[in-house]
N, C-alpha and C positions, 0 to 999 in steps of 0.2 A: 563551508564558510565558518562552522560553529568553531575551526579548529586556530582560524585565525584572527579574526574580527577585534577581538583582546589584544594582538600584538603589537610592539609598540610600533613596527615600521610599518602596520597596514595605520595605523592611530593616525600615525605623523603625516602618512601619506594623503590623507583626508582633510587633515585638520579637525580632526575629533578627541585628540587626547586631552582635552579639560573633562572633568567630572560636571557636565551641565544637564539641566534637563532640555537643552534643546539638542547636545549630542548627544543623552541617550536614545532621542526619539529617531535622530537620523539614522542611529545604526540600526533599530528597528525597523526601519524604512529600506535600508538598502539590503538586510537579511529577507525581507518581508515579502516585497514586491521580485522575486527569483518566485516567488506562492501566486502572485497573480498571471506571471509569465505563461504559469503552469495550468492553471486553469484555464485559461486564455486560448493555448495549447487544448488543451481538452475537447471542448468546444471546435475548435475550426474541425478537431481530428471524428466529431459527432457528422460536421455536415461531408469530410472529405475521406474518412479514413473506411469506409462501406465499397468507396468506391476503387481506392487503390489495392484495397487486400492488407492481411496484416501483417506481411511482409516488409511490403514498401512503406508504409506508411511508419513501419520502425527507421525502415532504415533514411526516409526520411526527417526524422525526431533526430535519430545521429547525426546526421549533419546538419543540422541547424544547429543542435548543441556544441559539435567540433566549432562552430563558427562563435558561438558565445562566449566557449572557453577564451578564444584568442583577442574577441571585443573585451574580454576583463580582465585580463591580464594586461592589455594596452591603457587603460582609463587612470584616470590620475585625480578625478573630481568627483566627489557624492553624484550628481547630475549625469555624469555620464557612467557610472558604475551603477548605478538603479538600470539603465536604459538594456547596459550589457546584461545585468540580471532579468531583466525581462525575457531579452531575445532569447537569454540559452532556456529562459523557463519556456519558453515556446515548444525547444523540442523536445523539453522532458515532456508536455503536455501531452506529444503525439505516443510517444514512449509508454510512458505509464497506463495512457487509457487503452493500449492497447494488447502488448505483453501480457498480461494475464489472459487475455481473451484466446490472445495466439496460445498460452501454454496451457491453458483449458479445454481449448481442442483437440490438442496433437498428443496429451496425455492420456494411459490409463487410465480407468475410472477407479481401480480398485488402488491407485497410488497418485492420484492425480492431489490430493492434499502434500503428500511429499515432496512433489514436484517445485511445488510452491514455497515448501518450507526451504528447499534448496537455492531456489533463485533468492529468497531473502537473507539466508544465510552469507550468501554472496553480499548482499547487498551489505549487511550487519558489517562485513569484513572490510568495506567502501569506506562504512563510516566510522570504524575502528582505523584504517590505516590513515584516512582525511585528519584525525585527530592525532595519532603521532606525527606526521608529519608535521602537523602545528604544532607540535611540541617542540620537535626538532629544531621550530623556527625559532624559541621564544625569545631566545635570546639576540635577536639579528637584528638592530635597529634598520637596517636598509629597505626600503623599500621591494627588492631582488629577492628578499623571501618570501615575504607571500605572495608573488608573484609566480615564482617556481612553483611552490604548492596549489595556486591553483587552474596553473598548465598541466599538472602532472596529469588532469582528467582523461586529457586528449591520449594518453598510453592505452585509455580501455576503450574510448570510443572511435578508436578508428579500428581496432580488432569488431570492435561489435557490429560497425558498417559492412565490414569484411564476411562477418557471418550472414549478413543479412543475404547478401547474397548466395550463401552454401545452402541453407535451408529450406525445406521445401513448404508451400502455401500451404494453409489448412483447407483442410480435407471437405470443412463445413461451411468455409467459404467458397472455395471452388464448386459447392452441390451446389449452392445458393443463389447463385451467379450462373447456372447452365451451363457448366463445365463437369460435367459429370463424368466424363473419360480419366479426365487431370484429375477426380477427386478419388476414382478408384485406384489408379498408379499410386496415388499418395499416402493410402491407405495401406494397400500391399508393400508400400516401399519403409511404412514407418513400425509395419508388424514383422518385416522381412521374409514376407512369402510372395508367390506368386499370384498374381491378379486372378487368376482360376479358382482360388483356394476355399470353399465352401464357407469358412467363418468368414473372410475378407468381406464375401461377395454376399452376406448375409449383413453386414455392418454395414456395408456401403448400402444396400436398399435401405436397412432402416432409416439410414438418415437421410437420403432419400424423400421417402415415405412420410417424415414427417417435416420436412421443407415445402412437401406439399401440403400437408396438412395446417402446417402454420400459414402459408398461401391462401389458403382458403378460407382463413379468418380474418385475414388482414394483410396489407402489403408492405408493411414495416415502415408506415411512414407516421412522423411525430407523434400525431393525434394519437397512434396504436398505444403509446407507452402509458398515455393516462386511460387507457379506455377497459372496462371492467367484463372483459369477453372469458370463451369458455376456459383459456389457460390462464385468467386472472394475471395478464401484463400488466395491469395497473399495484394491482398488488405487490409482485415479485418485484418492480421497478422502485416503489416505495423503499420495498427491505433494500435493495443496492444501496441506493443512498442513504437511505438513514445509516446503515452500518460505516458506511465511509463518513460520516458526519461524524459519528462517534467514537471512530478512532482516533482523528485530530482534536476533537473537544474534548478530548478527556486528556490531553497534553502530553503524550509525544514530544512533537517538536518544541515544544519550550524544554524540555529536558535537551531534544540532541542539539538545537541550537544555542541554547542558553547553560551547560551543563556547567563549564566553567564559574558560569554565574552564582550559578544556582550554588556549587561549594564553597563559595564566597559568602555567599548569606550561612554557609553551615561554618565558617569560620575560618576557614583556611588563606593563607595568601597567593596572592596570585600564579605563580610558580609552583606552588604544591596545587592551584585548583587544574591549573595544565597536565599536571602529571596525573594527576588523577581520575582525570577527564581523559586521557588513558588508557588508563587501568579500566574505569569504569564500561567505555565503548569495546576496550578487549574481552568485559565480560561482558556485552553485550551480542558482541559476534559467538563466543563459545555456547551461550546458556539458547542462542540459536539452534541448537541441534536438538533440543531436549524435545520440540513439536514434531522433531521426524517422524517418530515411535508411537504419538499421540494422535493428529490430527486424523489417521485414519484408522483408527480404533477406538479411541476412545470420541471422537466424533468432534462436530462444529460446535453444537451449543454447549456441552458441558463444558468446556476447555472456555467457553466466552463467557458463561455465567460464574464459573469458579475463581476465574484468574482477575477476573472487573471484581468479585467483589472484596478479593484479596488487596486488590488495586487501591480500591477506596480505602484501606486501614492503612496500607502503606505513604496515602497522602494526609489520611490523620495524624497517623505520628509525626510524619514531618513537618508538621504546621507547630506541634507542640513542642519539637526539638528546636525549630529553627526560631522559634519564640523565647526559650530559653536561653540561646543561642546570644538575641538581641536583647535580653534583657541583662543577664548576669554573664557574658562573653566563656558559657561552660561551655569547657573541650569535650568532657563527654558527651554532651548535648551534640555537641558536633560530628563528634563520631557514631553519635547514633540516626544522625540525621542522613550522612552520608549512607550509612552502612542500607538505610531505606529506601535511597535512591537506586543503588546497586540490585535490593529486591523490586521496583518496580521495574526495570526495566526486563529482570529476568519474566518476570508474571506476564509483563506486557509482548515480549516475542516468544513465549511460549500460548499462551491462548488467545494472542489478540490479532497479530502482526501477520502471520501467514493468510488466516482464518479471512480477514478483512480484503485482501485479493483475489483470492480462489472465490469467493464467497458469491459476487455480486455474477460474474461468468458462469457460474452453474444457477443462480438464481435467474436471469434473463432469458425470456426466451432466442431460438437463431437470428428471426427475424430482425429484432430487435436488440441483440448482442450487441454493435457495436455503437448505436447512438446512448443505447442505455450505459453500457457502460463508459462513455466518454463523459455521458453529463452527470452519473453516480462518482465517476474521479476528478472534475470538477469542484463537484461539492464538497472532496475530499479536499481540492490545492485551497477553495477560496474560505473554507474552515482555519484551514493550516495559517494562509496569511493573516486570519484575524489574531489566532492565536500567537505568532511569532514577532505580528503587529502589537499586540497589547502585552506581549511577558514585561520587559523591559522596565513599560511603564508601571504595571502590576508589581513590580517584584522592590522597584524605588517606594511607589507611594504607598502602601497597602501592608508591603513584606510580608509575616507568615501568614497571614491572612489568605495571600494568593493562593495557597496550598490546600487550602479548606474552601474553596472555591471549585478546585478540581477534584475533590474527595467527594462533593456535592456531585456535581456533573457528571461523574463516573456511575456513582449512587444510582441515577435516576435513568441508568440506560437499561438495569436488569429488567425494569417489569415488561420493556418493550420486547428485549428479546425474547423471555421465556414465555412469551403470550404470542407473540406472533413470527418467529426466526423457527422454520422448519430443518431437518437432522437433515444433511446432501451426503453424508458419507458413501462413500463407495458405488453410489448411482452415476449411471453412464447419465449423460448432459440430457440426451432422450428420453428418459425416466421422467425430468424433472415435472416435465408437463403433468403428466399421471399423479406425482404429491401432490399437485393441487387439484388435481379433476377429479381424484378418484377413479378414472377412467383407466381399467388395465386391460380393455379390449380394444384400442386402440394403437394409434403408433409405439408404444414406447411396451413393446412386448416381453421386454428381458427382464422385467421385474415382475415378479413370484407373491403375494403380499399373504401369508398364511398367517391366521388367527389377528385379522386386523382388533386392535384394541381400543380406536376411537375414529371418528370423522375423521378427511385429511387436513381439515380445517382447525381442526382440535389443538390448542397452542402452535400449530405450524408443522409438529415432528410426531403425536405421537400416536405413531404406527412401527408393525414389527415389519419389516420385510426379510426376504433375502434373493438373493440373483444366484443365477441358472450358472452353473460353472460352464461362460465361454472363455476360449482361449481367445479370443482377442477383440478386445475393446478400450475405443480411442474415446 
């Protein structure tokens, strides 16, 4: 939406083209509320998506979203363009809280951060192509363009319904569920050997092994997620959420929604904020690749501590540029304003963006995988709406000021992490229990922990380990 909301034939189409403050709050409202769709989403996919498996309940998320697409593309009034936005945020809700869980299980553990950086880079490419596209439009008063653009969704979501169906269930839902036959096929079928295969038939018990073990501490129902038992679910579910909290409160989405904007306050006109709004999303999808190489080496928390606090000078200076910006209309102010925009988005998908999906999936236990994470990306959509809810308003009444608001908010996420966000690098999801128990006599036997160097409790991570060279693990 961020690539067309600016134009003038979505403007006219609305009746939003005065410069008022009552149509800037309505375009906040109709960009806004696609963020409570999606929480919304969240939630039903907490009380329903255990039940369907994580298959169907994607491919359920895709068609409600094909159906949104076509509800907002048809709409011609603020009132009924909110409503469209809601419904397709419906299936992103099922979508999002899901998908990492599914790609959490069915991955490597020793590339499972990869995995992740991949599907985002993808994603990075969405929101770079959604943004030339808009560009393309900017000059089309008709109504017929942003229209087009944003039908064009339905090109990927009906391939992605298409797959829903090719791929096969996880491995950890199917043990979960007493399909234990369908969890071994699945197993063997995603390492491509045969169901006999001594590593297979060793993976498949463990997880197994500890579906029962989680079983017998609890039956994964609501209460479990606050409750302070021997794998500390109350804990683990805490970090899910707070890290999705902190990725939308540190603003994101008022950059991808509002980007155009945002260059507008650094001084440009509209037509150059388009194009470079762009350029900008184009380096947004490239400087995606840079966490490939990272995220499972050099690990979770150093890549979240480094790159957050990098984060924060990147929104200092822009507070100071884009103040200089409105006081004395300096172009180099401007161009230094911009050129900071450009680093936080690199900082922010290189240590934030991947990290913040894989994250909450390897933090939860099975039991509890998918209500916790539907209600930890929740927390993520109904963040996001506040934030995409107030830029607008923030960025009219406030201006640099808003910038130094999120340099703040960024600031104050380090002490949480590096106090309590434990290192998941390269640990099979069965391990996880063991970082916090301490317990390596237990289910989660494939970690080795030699010359431990502190409690597991000890800031969350610091212990050495290393894993046992198996050939295969999901």
């Amino acid at each position: 939406m961020g690539g067309v909301i600016n134009t003038s034939g979505f403007l006219n189409t609305f009746g939003l083209a005065a410069d008022t403050a009552h149509n800037s709050n309505m375009l906040g409202t109709i960009t806004a509320m696609y963020e409570i769709g999606c929480c919304a989403g969240s939630l039903a996919c907490a009380i329903i998506g255990e039940m369907l498996g994580r298959r169907y309940t994607i491919l359920l998320g895709t068609c409600i979203m094909l159906g949104g697409t076509a509800f907002q593309c048809a709409v011609s009034t603020p009132g009924a363009m909110i409503g469209a936005r809601i419904f397709a945020g419906l299936g992103m809700g099922f979508i999002n809280s899901t998908a990492p869980v599914f790609q959490a299980e069915i991955s490597p553990s020793a590339t499972r951060g990869r995995f992740v950086c991949f599907q985002l880079t993808l994603l990075n490419f969405g929101i770079m192509l959604a943004y030339w596209v808009g560009y393309g439009f900017t000059e089309l008063d008709s109504p017929w363009g942003w229209r087009v653009a944003v039908a064009l969704q339905a090109c990927f979501q009906i391939p992605m319904a298409v797959l829903c169906l090719l791929v096969p269930e996880s491995p950890r839902w199917l043990a979960s569920h007493n399909k234990s036959a369908e969890s071994l096929s699945v197993i063997a079928r995603l390492a491509g050997r045969a169901e006999d295969d001594p590593d297979v038939q060793a993976l498949h018990s463990e997880i197994c092994t500890v579906v029962e073990f989680e079983r017998s501490i609890g039956s994964g129902t609501w209460s479990d997620l606050v409750k302070s038992d021997a794998i500390h679910s109350r804990r683990r579910f805490l970090i899910a959420c707070s890290i999705q909290f902190f990725q939308q409160a540190g603003g994101i989405n008022a950059l991808i929604y509002y980007g155009g904007t945002m260059l507008t306050a650094a001084g440009l006109d509209s037509k150059m904020s388009s194009l470079i709004s762009g350029v900008m999303f184009t380096w947004f999808f490239l400087a995606s690749f840079i966490p490939w190489g990272l995220i499972d080496t050099v690990g979770r928390r150093k890549l979240l501590l480094v790159c957050i606090s990098l984060m924060v000078v990147c929104f200092a200076v822009q507070a100071g540029m884009v103040s200089m910006v409105e006081k004395t209309n300096s172009k180099a102010a401007g161009g230094v304003a911009t050129f900071f925009l450009f680093a936080y988005l690199g900082l922010f998908t290189t240590g934030f963006q991947a990290i913040v999906w894989v994250y909450p999936s390897e933090m939860l236990p099975l039991r509890l995988r998918a209500k916790g994470s539907a209600i930890s990306t929740a927390c993520n959509w109904i963040t996001n709406y506040a934030i995409v809810q107030v830029t607008p308003i923030g960025m009219r009444n406030i201006g640099y000021k808003f910038y130094i608001v999120f340099a703040l908010i960024n600031a104050s996420f380090l002490p949480f992490i590096y106090w309590f966000y434990p290192e998941t690098k390269g640990l099979v999801l069965e391990d996880i229990d063991a970082l916090f128990t301490g317990d390596i006599s237990g289910p989660a036997s494939r970690m080795r922990y030699d010359h431990p160097t502190a409690d597991a409790n000890d800031h969350g991570s610091k212990m050495d380990y290393e894993h046992n060279d198996n050939k295969v693990s999901v």
